[in-house]
C-alpha positions in Angstrom: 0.0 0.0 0.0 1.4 3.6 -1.1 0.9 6.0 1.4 -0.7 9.1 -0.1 1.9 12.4 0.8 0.2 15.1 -0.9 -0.6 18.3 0.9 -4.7 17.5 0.5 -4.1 14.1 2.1 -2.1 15.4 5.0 -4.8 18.3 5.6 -7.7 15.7 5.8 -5.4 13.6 7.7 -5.6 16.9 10.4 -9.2 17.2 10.3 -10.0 13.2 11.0 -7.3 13.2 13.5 -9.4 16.6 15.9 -12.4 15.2 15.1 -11.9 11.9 16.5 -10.0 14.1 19.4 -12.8 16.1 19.8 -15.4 13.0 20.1 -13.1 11.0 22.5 -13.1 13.9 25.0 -16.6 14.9 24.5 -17.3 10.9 25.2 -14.9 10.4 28.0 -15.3 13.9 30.0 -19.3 12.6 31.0 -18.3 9.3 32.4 -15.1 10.5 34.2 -17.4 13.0 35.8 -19.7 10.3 37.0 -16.9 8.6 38.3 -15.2 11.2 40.0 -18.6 12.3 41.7 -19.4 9.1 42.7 -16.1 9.2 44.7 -16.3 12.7 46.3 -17.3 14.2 49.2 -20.6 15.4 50.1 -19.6 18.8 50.3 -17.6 18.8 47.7 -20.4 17.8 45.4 -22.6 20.5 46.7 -20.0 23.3 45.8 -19.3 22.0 42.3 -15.8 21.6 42.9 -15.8 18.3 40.9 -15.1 17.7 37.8 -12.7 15.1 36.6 -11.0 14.2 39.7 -12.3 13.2 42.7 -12.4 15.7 45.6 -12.2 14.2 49.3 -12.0 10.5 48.3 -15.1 8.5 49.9 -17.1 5.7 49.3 -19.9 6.0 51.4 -21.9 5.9 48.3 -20.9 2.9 47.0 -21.3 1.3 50.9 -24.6 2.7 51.2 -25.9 1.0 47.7 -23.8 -2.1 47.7 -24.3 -2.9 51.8 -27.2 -1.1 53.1 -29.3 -0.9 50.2 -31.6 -3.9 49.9 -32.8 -2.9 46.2 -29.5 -2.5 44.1 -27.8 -5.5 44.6 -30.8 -7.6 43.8 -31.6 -5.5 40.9 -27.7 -6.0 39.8 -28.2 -9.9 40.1 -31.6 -9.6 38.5 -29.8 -7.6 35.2 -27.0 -10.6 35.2 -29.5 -13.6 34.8 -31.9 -11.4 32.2 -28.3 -10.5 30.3 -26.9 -14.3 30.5 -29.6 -16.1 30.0 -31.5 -13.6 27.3 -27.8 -13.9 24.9 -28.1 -17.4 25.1 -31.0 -17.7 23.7 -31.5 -14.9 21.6 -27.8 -16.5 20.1 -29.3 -20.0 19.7 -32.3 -18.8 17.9 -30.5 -16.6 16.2 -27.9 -19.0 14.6 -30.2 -22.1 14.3 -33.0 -19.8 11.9 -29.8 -18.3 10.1 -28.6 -21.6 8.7 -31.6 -22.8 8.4 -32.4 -19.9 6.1 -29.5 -19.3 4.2 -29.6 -23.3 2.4 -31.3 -22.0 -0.7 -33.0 -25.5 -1.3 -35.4 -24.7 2.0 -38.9 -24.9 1.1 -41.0 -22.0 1.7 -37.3 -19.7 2.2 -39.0 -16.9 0.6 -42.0 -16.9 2.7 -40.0 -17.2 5.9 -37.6 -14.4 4.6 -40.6 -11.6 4.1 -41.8 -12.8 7.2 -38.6 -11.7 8.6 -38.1 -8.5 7.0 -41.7 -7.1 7.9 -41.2 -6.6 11.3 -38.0 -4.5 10.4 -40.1 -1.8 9.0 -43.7 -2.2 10.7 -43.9 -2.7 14.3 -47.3 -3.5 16.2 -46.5 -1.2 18.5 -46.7 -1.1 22.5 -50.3 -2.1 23.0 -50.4 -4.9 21.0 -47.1 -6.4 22.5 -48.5 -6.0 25.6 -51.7 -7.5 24.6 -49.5 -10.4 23.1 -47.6 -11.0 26.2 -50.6 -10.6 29.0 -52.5 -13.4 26.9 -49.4 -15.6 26.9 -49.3 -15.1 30.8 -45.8 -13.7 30.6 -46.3 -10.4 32.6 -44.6 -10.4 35.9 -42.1 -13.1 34.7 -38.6 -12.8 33.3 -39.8 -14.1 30.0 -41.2 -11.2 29.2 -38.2 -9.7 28.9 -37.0 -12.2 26.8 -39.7 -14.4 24.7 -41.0 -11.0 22.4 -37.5 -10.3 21.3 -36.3 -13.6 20.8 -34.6 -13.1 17.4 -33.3 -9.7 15.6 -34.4 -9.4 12.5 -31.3 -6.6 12.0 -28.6 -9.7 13.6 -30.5 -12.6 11.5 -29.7 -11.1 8.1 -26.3 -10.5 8.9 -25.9 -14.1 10.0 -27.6 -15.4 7.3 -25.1 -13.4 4.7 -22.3 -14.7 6.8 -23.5 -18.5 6.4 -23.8 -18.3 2.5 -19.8 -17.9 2.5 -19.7 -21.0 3.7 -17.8 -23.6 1.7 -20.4 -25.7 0.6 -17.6 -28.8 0.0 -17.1 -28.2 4.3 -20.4 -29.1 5.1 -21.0 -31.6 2.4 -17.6 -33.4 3.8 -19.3 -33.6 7.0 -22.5 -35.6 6.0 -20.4 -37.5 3.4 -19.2 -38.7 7.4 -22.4 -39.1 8.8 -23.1 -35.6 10.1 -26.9 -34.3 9.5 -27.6 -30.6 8.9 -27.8 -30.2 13.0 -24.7 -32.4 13.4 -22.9 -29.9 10.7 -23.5 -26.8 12.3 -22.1 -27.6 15.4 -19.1 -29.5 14.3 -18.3 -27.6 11.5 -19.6 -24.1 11.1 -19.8 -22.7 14.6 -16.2 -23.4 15.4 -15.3 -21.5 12.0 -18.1 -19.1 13.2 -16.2 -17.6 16.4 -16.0 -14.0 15.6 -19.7 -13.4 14.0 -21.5 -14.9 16.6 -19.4 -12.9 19.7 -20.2 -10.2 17.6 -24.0 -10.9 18.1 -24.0 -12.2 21.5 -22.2 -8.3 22.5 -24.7 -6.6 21.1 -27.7 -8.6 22.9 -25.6 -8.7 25.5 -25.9 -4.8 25.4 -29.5 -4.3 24.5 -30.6 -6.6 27.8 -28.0 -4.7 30.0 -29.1 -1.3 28.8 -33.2 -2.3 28.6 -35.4 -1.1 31.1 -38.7 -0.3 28.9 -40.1 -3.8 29.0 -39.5 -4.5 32.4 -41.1 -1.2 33.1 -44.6 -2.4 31.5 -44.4 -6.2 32.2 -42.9 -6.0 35.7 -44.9 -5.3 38.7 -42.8 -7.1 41.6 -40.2 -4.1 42.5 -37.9 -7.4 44.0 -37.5 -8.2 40.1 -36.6 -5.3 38.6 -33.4 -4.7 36.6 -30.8 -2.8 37.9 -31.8 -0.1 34.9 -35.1 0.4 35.9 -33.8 0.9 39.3 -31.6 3.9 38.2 -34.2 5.1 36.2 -36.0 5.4 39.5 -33.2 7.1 41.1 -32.5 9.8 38.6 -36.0 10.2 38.2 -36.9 10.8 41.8 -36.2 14.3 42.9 -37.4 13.0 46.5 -35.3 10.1 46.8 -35.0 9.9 50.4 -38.4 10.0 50.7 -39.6 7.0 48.3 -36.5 5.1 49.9 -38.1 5.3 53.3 -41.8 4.4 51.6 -40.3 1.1 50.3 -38.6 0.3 53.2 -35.0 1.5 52.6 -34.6 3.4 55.6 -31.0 3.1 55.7 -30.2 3.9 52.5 -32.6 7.2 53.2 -31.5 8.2 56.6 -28.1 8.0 54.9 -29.1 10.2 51.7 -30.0 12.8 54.8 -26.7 12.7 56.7 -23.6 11.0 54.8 -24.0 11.4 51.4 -25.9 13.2 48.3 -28.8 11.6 46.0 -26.4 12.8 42.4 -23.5 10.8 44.4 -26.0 7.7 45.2 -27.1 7.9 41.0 -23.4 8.6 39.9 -22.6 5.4 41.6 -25.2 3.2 40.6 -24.3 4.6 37.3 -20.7 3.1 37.5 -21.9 -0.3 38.6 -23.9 -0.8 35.8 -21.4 0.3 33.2 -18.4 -1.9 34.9 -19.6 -5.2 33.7 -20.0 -3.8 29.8 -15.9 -2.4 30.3 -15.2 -5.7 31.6 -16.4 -8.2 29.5 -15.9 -5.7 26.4 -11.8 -6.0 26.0 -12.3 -10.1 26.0 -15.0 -9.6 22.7 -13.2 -6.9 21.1 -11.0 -8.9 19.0 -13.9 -11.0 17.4 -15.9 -8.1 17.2 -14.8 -6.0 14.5 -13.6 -9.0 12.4 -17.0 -10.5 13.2 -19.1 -7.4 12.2 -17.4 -6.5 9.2 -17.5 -10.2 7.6 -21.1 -10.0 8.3 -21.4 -6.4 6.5 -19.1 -6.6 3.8 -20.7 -10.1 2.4 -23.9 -9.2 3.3 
């Protein structure tokens, strides 16, 4: 590859080079001040004296939420199992209707296809999801969350475009050995499949983390709320103390009084659900960008 020297080149060179400055610090300087808030001082905080640093270290906050508070912590293990076991499924569906649909010979493909697409530009809407799940007798359960969005149509395609790169002569190999069409997919493709379907499994991994519409209209036990829906509650509340007290929290109120600050208790329920993203992130990373553009570029 000949690197282009010219005077235009370097220029736009410049340009790409401040804006991707200018959207890494306009990204960054948020979540650092969350962070640095979360660890500061009461008093601090009420002066405005933080800003990317924290200012008289303490983590009452993060004691209050993670020891006293009844509410967080099971909303933070209610967020895991909806995340884990949510990508598992939405994975498997996902990758068994993909192959299934992307053998050309499959009878009716074309009929199963527009019945995919549809729902990528019409959507019923709110009411009649809700109408859907009530009559299924899924409200109040964690398969609400889950059942309704079992497949993408956005992450089937792109699985399906990845599949029809398949060597056929790999899979025909396998059945010449006495593999079936199941027994082919999971011997042969999904090893050689890695990188597309970490790529997927991030990104429902990240819609479940993130969601807390659904379980705001199909939960009504406050025990089984997400952790989202819980901080929606917090930076909602401009009486937080209060509502604490009304649901029983009267340590984590008493202490919203005395110790600490309501923005210091949302700034660090706001890291705790962001650390698990950071964390698993790094380990995905490298299948995700070979995964997502094999999916795009063949698509």
């Amino acid at each position: 590859m000949v690197r282009d020297t010219s005077v235009g080149s370097r220029i736009l060179d410049i340009v790409i080079h401040l804006v991707m400055i200018l959207v890494i610090v306009a990204t960054l300087f948020p979540v650092l001040n969350v962070v640095a808030v979360s660890f500061s001082s009461p008093e601090n905080i009420a002066s405005g004296q933080v800003a990317l640093l924290p200012k008289g270290f303490n983590l009452s906050a993060y004691h209050t939420i993670l020891f006293e508070d009844v509410h967080i912590p099971k909303s933070f293990l209610n967020s895991v199992f909806i995340t884990l076991i949510g990508t598992a499924v939405n994975v498997l569906m996902t990758t068994i209707t993909a192959y299934a649909l992307s053998k050309r010979y499959l009878v009716f493909r074309g009929v199963f296809m527009t019945y995919v697409v549809i729902p990528m530009f019409f959507g019923g809407g709110i009411i009649p999801l809700f109408l859907v799940v009530k009559t299924l007798g899924l409200v109040g359960s964690f398969s609400s969350l889950i059942i309704p969005y079992l497949i993408s149509p956005w992450w089937l395609i792109i699985m399906i475009s990845f599949f029809r790169t398949f060597p056929i002569e790999l899979e025909e190999a396998a059945k010449i050995d006495g593999c079936g069409d199941l027994g082919a997919l999971v011997r042969i493709v999904l090893p050689l499949s890695t990188a597309a379907v970490a790529t997927i499994a991030l990104f429902y991994a990240v819609s479940y983390w993130n969601s807390f519409f659904p379980a705001l209209m199909f939960l009504n036990d406050y025990a089984k709320y997400p952790l989202q829906l819980i901080l929606r509650d917090i930076v909602l509340q401009n009486t937080l103390a209060d509502q604490l007290a009304s649901q029983g929290n009267a340590a984590l109120a008493n202490d919203l009084q005395e110790s600490i600050t309501p923005q210091s208790v949302q700034y660090a329920t706001l890291v705790i659900s962001i650390v698990p993203m950071l964390i698993v992130y790094p380990f995905i990373q490298k299948y995700f960008v070979k995964g997502i553009m094999i999916g795009s570029l063949k698509g």
